[in-house]
C-alpha positions in Angstrom: 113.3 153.9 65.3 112.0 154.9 61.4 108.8 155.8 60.4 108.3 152.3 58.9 109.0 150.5 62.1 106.8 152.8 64.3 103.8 151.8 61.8 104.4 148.2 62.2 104.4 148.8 65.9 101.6 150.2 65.8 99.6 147.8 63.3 100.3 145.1 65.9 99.5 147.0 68.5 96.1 147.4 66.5 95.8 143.6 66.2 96.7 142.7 69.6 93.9 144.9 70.9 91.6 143.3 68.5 92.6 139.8 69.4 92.1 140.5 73.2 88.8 141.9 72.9 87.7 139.0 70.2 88.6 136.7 72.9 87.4 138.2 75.9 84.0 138.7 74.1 84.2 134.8 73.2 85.6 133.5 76.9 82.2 135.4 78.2 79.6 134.0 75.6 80.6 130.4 75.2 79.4 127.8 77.7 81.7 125.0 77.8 83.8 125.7 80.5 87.0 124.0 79.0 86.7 126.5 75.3 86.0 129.7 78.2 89.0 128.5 79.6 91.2 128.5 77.0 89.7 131.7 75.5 90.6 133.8 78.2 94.2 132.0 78.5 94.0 133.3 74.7 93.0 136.8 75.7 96.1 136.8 78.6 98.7 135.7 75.4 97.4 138.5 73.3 97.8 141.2 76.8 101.1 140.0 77.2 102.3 140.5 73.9 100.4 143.9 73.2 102.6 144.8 76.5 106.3 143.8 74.5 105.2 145.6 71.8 104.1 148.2 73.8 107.7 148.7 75.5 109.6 148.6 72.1 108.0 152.3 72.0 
C-alpha cells in the first residue's frame, strides 16, 4: 500500500470516528424517539464502516 493510500485510510478513518461520535452525541440529546432511533442506527453505519476501513490496514 503507498503513502497516498495509507493517508486516505486514515482521513476516513478520521471521519468515521467523527461521524460516530456526532451521532451518538445526537441519538442521546434528541427526544423524539423515532430521530434517536435512527441516529443511533446512523452511528452503527458509521462503526461498521470505520471497521472495513479499519481491516484494509
Amino acid at each position: 500500500m503507498t503513502n497516498k493510500e495509507l493517508l486516505y485510510i486514515e482521513d476516513a478513518l478520521g471521519h468515521e470516528k467523527f461521524m460516530q461520535s456526532c451521532s451518538n452525541k445526537a441519538s442521546s440529546q434528541l427526544t423524539d424517539p423515532a430521530l434517536s432511533s435512527y441516529m443511533k442506527e446512523l452511528e452503527q453505519k458509521h462503526t461498521e464502516l470505520f471497521n472495513k476501513f479499519l481491516n484494509l490496514l
